[in-house]
Structures are given as C-alpha cells and as structure tokens.
C-alpha positions in Angstrom: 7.3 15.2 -41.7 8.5 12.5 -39.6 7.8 11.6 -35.8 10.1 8.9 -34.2 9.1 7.6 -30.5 12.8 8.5 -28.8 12.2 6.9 -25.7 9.5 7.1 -22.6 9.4 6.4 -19.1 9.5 2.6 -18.0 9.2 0.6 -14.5 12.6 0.2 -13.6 12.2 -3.8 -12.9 12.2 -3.9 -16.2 15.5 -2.0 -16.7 17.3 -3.7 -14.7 16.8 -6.8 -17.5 18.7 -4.8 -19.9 21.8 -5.9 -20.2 24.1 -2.6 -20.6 23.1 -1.3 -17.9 25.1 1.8 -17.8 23.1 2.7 -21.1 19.7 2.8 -19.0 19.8 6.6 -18.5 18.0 9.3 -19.6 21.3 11.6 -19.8 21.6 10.5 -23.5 18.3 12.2 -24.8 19.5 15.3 -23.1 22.8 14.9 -24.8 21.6 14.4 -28.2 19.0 17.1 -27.5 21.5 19.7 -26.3 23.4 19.2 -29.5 20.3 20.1 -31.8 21.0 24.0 -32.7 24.2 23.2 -33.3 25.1 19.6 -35.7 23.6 19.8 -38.8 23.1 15.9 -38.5 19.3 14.1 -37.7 18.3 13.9 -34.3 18.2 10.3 -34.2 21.9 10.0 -35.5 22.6 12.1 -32.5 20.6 9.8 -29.9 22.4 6.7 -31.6 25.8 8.6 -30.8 24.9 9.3 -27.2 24.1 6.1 -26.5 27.3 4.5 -28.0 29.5 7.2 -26.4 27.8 7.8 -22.8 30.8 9.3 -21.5 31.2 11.6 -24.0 27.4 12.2 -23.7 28.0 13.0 -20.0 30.6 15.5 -20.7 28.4 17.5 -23.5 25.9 17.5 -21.2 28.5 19.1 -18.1 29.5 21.5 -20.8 25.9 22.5 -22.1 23.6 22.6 -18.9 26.2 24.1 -17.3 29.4 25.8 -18.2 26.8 27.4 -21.2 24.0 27.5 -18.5 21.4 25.6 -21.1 19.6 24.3 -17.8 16.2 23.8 -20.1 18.3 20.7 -21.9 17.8 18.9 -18.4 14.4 18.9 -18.7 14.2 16.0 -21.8 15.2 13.8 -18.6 12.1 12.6 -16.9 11.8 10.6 -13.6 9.7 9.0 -10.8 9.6 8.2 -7.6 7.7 6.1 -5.1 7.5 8.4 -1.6 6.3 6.6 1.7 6.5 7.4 5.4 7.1 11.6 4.4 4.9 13.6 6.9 2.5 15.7 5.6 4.4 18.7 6.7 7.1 17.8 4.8 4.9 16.6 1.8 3.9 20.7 2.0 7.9 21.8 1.1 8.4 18.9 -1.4 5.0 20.2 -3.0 6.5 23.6 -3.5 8.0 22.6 -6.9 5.6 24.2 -9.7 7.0 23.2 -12.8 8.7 20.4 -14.2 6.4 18.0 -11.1 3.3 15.6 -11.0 2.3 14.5 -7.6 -0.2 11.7 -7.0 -0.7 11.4 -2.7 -2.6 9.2 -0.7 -5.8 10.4 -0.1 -7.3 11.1 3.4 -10.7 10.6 1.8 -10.7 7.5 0.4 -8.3 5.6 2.5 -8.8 4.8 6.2 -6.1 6.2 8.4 -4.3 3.8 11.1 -2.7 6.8 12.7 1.5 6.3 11.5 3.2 9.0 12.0 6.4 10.5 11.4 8.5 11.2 14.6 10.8 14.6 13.9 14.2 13.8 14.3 14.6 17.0 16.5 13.1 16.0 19.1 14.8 15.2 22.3 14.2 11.4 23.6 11.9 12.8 26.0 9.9 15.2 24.2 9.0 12.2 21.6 7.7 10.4 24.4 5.5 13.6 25.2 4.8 14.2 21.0 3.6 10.1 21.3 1.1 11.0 23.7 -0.6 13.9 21.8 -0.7 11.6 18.7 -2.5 9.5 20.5 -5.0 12.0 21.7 -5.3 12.7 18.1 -5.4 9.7 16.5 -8.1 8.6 19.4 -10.6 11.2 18.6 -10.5 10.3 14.5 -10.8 6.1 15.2 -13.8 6.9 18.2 -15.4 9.5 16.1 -15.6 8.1 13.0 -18.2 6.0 12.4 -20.8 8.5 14.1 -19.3 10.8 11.3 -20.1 8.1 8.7 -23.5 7.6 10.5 -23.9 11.4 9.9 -23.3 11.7 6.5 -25.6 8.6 5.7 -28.4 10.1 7.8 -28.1 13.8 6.3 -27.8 12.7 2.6 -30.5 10.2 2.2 -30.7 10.3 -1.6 -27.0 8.5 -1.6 -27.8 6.9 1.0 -30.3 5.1 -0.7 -28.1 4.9 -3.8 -26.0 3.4 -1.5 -27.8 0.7 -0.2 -29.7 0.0 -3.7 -25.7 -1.0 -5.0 -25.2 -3.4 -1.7 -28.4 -5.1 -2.3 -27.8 -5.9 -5.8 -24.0 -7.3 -5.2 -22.4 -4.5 -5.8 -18.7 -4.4 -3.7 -17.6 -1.9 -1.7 -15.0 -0.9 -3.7 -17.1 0.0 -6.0 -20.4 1.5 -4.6 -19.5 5.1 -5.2 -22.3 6.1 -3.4 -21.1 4.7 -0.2 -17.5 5.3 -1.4 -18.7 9.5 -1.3 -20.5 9.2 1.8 -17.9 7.4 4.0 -15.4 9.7 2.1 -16.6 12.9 3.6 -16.9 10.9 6.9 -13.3 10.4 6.9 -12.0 13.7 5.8 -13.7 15.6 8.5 -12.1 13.3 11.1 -9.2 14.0 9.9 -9.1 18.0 11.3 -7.8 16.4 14.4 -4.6 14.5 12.8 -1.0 16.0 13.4 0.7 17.5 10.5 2.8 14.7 11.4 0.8 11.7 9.9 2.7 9.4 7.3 1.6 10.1 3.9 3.4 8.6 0.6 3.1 9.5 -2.9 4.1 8.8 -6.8 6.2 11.5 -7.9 7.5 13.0 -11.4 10.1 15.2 -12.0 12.3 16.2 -14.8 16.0 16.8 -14.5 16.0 20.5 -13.6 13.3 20.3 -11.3 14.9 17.7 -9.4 18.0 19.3 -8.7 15.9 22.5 -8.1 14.2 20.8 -5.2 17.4 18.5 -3.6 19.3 22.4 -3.3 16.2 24.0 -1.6 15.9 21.1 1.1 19.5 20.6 1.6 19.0 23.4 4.1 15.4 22.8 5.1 14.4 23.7 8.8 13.2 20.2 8.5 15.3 17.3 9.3 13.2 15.3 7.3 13.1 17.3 4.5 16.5 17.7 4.8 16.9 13.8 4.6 14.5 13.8 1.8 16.9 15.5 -0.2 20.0 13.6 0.6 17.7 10.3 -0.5 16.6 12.0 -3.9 20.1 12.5 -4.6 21.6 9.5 -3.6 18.5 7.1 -5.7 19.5 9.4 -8.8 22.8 10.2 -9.4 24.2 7.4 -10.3 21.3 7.6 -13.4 21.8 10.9 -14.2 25.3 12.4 -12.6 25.6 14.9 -15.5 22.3 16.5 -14.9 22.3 17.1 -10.9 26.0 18.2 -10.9 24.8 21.2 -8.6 23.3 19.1 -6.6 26.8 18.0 -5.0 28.8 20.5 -4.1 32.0 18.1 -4.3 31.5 16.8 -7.9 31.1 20.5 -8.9 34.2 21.8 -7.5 36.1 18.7 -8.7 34.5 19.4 -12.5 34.8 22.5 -12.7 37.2 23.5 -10.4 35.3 26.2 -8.4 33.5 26.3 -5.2 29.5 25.7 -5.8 27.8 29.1 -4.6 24.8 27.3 -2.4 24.4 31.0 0.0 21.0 31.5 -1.4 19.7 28.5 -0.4 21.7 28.1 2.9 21.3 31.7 4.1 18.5 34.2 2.2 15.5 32.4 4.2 17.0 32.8 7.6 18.4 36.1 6.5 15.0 38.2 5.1 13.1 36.2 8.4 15.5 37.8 10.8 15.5 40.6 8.8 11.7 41.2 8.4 11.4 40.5 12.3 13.7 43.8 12.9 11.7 45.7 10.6 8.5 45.4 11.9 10.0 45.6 15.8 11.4 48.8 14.7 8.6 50.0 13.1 7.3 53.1 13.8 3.6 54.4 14.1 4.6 58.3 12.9 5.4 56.8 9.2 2.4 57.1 7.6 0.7 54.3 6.8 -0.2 53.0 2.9 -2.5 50.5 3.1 -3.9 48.7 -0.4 -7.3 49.3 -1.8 -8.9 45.6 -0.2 -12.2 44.1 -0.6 -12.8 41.6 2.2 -14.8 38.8 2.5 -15.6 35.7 5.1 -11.5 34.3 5.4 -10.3 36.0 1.8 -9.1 39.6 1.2 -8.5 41.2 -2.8 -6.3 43.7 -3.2 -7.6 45.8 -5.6 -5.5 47.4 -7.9 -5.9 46.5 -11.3 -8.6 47.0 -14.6 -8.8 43.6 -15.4 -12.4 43.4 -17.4 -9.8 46.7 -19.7 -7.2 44.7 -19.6 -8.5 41.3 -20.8 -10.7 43.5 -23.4 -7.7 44.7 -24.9 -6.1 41.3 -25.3 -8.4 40.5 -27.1 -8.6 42.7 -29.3 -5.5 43.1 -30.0 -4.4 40.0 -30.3 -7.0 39.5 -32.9 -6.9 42.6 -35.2 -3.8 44.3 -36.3 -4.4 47.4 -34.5 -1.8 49.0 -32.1 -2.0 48.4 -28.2 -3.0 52.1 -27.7 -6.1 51.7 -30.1 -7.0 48.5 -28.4 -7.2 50.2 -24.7 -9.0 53.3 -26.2 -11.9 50.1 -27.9 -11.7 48.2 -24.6 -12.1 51.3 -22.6 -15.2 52.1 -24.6 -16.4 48.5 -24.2 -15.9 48.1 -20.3 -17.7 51.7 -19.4 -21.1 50.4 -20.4 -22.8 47.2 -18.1 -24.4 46.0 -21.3 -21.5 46.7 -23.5 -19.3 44.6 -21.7 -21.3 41.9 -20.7 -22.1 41.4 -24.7 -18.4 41.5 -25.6 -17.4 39.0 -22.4 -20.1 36.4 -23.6 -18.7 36.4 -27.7 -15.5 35.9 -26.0 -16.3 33.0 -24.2 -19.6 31.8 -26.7 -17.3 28.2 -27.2 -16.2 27.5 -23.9 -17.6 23.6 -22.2 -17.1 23.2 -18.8 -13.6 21.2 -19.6 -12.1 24.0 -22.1 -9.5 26.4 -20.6 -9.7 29.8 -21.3 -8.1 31.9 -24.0 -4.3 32.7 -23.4 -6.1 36.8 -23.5 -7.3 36.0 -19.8 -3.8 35.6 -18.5 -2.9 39.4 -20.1 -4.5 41.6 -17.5 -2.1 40.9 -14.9 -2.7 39.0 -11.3 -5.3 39.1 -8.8 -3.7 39.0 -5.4 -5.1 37.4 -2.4 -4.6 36.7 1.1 -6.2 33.9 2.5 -6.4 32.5 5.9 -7.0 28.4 5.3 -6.9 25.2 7.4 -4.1 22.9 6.5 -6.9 20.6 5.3 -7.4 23.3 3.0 -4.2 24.5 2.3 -2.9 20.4 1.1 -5.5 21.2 -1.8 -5.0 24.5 -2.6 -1.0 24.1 -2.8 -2.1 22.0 -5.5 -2.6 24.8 -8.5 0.8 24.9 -9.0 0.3 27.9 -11.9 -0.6 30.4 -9.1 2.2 32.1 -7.1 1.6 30.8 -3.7 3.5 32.5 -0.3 2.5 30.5 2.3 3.5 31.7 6.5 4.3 29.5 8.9 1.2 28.0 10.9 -0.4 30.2 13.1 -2.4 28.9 16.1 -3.5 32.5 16.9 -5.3 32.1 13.6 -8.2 29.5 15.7 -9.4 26.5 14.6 -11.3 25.1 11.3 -14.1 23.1 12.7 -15.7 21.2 10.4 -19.9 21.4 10.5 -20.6 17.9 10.5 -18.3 17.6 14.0 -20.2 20.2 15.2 -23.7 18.8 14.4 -22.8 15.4 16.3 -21.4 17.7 19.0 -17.8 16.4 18.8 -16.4 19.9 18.1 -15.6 20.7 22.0 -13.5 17.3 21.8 -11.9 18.6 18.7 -11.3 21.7 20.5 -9.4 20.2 23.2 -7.5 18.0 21.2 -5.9 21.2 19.6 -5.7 23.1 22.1 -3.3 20.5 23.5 -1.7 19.9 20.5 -1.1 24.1 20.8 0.2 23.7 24.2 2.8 21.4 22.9 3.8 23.4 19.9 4.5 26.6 22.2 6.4 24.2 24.3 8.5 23.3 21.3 9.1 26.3 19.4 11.7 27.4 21.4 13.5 24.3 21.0 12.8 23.4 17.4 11.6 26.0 15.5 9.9 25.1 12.8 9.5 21.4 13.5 7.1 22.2 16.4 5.1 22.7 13.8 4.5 18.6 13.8 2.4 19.3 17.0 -0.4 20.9 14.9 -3.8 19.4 13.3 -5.2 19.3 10.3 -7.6 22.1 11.6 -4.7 24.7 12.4 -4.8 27.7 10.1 -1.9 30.0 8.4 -1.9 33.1 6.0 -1.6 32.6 2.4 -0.8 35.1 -0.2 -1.8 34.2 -3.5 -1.3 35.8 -7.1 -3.4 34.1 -9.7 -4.2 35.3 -13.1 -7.9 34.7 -14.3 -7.3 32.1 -16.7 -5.8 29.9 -13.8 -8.7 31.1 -11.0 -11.5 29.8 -13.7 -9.4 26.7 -13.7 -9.4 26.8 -9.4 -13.4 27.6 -9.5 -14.3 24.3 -12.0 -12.5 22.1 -9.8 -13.2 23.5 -6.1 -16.4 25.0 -6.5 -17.9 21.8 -8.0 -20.6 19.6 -5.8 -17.8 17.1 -5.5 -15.0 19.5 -4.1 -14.0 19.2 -0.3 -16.2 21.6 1.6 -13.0 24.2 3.1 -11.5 24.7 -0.3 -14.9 25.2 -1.8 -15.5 27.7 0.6 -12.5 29.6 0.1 -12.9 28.8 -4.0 -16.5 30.6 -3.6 -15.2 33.9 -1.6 -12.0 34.1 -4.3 -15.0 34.6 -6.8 -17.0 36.2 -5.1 -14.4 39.0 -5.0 -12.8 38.2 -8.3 -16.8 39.2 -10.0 -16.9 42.6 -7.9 -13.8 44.0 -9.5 -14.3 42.2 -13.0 -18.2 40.8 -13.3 -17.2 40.7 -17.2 -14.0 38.6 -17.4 -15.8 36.0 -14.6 -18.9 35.7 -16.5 -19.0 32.0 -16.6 -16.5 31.0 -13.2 -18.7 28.3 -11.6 -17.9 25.0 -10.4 -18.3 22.3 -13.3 -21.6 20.8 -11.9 -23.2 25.0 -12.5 -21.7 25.7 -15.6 -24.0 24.8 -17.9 -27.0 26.1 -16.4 -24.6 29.7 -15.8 -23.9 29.5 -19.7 -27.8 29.0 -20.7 -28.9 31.6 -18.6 -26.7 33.8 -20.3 -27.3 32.4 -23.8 -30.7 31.4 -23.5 -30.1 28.4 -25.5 
C-alpha cells in the first residue's frame, strides 16, 4: 500500500508566490481524479499530467462532470471563503447547503454587537430611512439593556460568579476567564431577541466544487437582492480558479461549450410556481372533502407525526445486519423483541453497551426510517438548529402571527414589555413592507420572531441533536426545543432513545441503566 499527500487547502497569500500561476487550481486533481476508472496508469502520473497540460485538464473535466454528468468528480475541488457584512437573513439561505459545506459564523454570544446592519437593496430611499429608525429602536434596547442582563446572570448564578471573580483576582484576563466569558455570554445572547434579521454577520466558509455551483444556481434567483448578489460574488471570486467545474454556473459559457441553452427553469420558476400554486389550493379548498389528518403527538412548540415502528425497525437492523438471516426472519425476532417492555429494553442496552458520550451511533439507527417534526422556533433558535445539516429541514417564511420568543431572563429584569414594543414595531413595519417587497420585509423582524419548521430526522442524527443541544452548555431556546423533540421521540420509541441525553447526563443515564 502506498498513500501520497496530493495536495490540501492553503491561504491564498501564499499562492499568489507561486510563480505559474495559472497552475494554482484545484481543477487538476479533479482532472486526474475523473480519469481514474478509466487509464490504467498511477494516479500520480495522472496529477503530474494535469498539471503540465491544464488545458487539456480543463477540457476532461467539461467532458467528465458534464457532457458524462460525473458531477461527484467536482467534489476533489475544495474551497474557502471569507464572508462579511451578509445579513443574517441571508446567512439563513446560504446555510441551506447540506453537503459538501463547513460554516464557521460570528457568534452573537461571544462577541459584543455594535448594531451594523445590512440595508436591503429593495428598499425605496424613503423606506430606508424609515427601516434606519426601527434599527435603531432595536439596536437601543440591546446596548441599554445589556449590562442589567449581564448583572442578571452574575447575580442568579453565583457559583460562576464566584469562579469568575476568583480568575480576575488572580490575573487571569478577560479573554480568558471562562467563567465570566459564560456569564456575559448568555447576557448577550438574550439581548440579542431584539436585533433585526438584518444585523451584519460574516463567516469562514468551505465548499467543494459541486456544492458551490449548487448554491450560486439557487441564489441567482433568490427573493433576496443580497442573496442574489452573494451569488454573482461567489462566482465572480471563483471562476477564474476553477472555470471547468462551475460551467453551469454561467449560463453564457455553457451555451458557448456546449452549444445549448443552460436549462436554469427549476431554479428561476418552481419556487414561485408551487407558492402560487399552493396559495390556490388551500383558497380553494373545500370543508365537504374529508379531512385526513396524521396520527400527532404534541407537545409545548413540537408536534411528531406518528407513523412509524421505529424501536421494530431499528431491532431488525440489527439483527439483520449482523446474522445472515433473511429480512422477513429479522422482523418476525424484532417483533418478538419489541412486544415485551423488558425484552426490549434488554436488547436496546446490548446494542448500545459501548457507546461514550462522543461515539455516534450504529449506522442500524438510521434504518427505521425518519421521525417527522413540526416545530415552531425563534430565529434565535432556528440560526442553531439549521445547523444539523443531516436532517431534512423545510423552513416557512417568518410568521409574526406566530408571537414573540421572550427570553426569561428579560422577563425577570422586567424588560420584556420593552422587547415587546420593539417588535411589535418592527411588525408594523414588516406588514408595511410586504406588499412592496415580499420577502425582504422580512429584514424588519427580530431575533424573537418565530416561523414553522418541518423537520425529518433519523434517530442516529436526533442522538447527535440531543448531545449537543440538550447539554448544560446549549443556548436555552434550542435546548428547549431539543428536550420536547425527545420527549416525543421516547413515547413512540423508549427503546431506540435509551441513552438520548445532553452530554453533561449521559453518563449518569448510562449507569443508571448499567449499574456500573
């Protein structure tokens, strides 16, 4: 066996100090890559090629990715990208991208807002004089409330306070008092329920080749301007790079390679289409139909559609991916197993008997199909949750008829009728504009402002979502709504969620159960 390093991502200061600067791409790893399956010659004596021949490279790769429609080829290329001054409404549709992406943002906890914003090119002269105003009103209510907020937190948690204040005495910085990094933290992400959707955010981000392309198509025709923008700027900083691997990306440079028009209607027309569609639907809708509703089990803000065995399910998995028994023996084993409390219980905990608090679970839990949620979330909650990319994730558009996330340490300081009134104006301004912009009066809104999410998440990926959000260090909203997804998760299937706790539980979960 032999592993060769063939090449890894670099700052690009320090390509530009290469000399051949046209070799500085990652097309020619896709190249050599893409030619694999079929030259009977080493890998690295097709890298060397590609980088001696890049036109020739750029050409195979045309040919491969797309006139054979090898789009996976495109994913050996690999890049990065510094993203500042993007809203965080706009951060939520560049997000959107599952695979293929890393995203690193600016955190509202840790870093101390000074209220930039993004102003939506939609909006008339005028109105941005009116939007500057309710930013204000926003940004007002997080720099006056803040440091009562911080004086909250310090006051209600006195065991880090003290921690705290142990660090400063003995020279410790700020920077690096974690104690008073945590408490000033939660402080600051509280405040931030009254901040527009608009506020500047900027980010690292990573994506390959296909992914890239994937995302300039689908914001090409954005309702957002910005958005819309964003995409013109990923293309333009990449395709002198890479031009052989976002060919789809430009409608010109397709037609002129391979003389026919790029078909871009699903991007450009299926959104606006199923939306207008879906609105004369439900107009039309008629109460004689009978009505079908799913089998639901509701809790505080989370609803589970019930509708599948997935305790059976997993339990057949299992077994059957471990024996060498047919699929029909494996349900009539699992069957017997699930029937009985005990039984299944006893089979759940062998399954799971190695497991630490950092392991994921067996590929088996991902076999039983997906539990389906809807949710109802703050966009607080909603920036983290759009994070577990592995889940399908439907978000609607924000809903102020949905009310108001209010967090409990604004209410204890009795701030939350100021909160209130800050979005109840910053409503008021997005009913104003929705007529007029659509879906960029959405910029009005908070941080607080709700919207409907429809989730389908396998239990392999929900463990993952209940180690990370229902641990003592997890942001309050999402932990909420972490705790009612599994809360509803162990009703239907108490065996396959065993051991779902946040991090900081799990041990304690898994003795109780071992008695170890």
């Amino acid at each position: 066996m032999k592993v060769k390093l063939a090449g890894y991502n670099i700052d690009k200061s320090l390509i530009k100090q290469i000399a051949d600067q046209d070799q500085a791409t990652p097309e020619t790893i896709s190249a050599a890559y893409a030619r694999i399956s079929r030259d009977p010659r080493d890998v690295s004596e097709l890298r060397k090629e590609a980088l001696e021949q890049m036109e020739k490279a750029r050409r195979s790769n045309k040919a491969i990715v797309f006139g054979m429609s090898h789009h996976s080829v495109a994913e050996h290329a690999y890049f990065n990208f510094d993203v500042l001054q993007i809203s965080r409404l706009a951060l939520e549709e560049l997000e959107a991208r599952r695979i293929g992406s890393a995203y690193t943002e600016k955190s509202q906890r840790y870093i101390t807002l000074e209220g930039d914003f993004v102003c939506p090119a939609e909006f008339s002269i005028d109105d941005v004089e009116i939007f500057k105003a309710l930013i204000k009103e926003q940004n007002t209510f997080y720099q006056r409330n803040l440091q009562r907020l911080i004086e909250y937190q310090f006051d209600t948690h006195p065991e880090l306070s003290e921690q705290a204040k142990k660090a400063a005495d003995k020279g410790v910085s700020n920077k690096m008092n974690r104690a008073k990094n945590t408490l000033e933290g939660w402080a600051k992400e509280d405040a931030r329920y009254a901040l527009s959707l608009a506020t500047q955010a900027q980010l690292g981000l990573s994506f390959n080749a296909r992914t890239l392309e994937h995302s300039i198509r689908i914001m090409r025709h954005s309702r957002l301007a910005e958005s819309r923008e964003l995409s013109l700027k990923l293309y333009d900083v990449t395709r002198r790079v890479t031009p052989s691997l976002i060919i789809l990306s430009d409608p010109e440079e397709f037609r002129k390679t391979f003389k026919t028009e790029l078909q871009d209607n699903h991007y450009k027309l299926t959104g606006s289409s199923l939306r207008k569609y879906v609105k004369q639907l439900i107009k039309g809708f008629s109460r004689k139909i009978r009505v079908v509703t799913p089998d639901l089990l509701i809790g505080k803000k989370e609803k589970l559609i019930r509708e599948i065995d997935v305790d059976k399910n997993i339990a057949a998995a299992v077994i059957h991916k471990n024996s060498i028994i047919t699929i029909e023996k494996a349900y009539q084993l699992a069957d017997y197993i699930v029937k009985d409390q005990q039984r299944r219980d006893n089979f759940f905990a062998e399954v799971m008997k190695y497991i630490s608090a950092f392991d994921s679970l067996p590929r088996e839990f991902e076999f039983c199909g997906e539990l389906k949620y809807e949710l109802v979330v703050s966009a607080s909650n909603f920036a983290q949750l759009k994070r577990h990319r592995l889940m399908t994730l439907l978000a609607q558009d924000y809903d102020p008829a949905l009310g108001i996330t209010i967090p409990t340490s604004i209410r204890s300081i009795g701030f939350d009728a100021e909160l209130k009134d800050v979005c109840d104006k910053s409503e008021a301004l997005y009913r104003d504009f929705l007529p007029k912009y659509g879906k960029a009066a959405e910029y009005c809104l908070t941080n607080a402002h709700r919207r409907r999410v429809l989730i389908s998440v396998n239990p392999r990926e929900l463990y993952h979502l209940s180690r990370l959000r229902e641990d003592e260090h997890a942001q309050w909203d999402i932990k909420e709504t972490a705790g009612g997804m599994i809360k509803l998760a162990k009703q239907v299937a108490p065996g396959s969620f065993l051991l779902a706790s946040g991090k900081d539980k799990f041990q304690q979960i898994k003795k109780d159960i071992y008695k170890k």
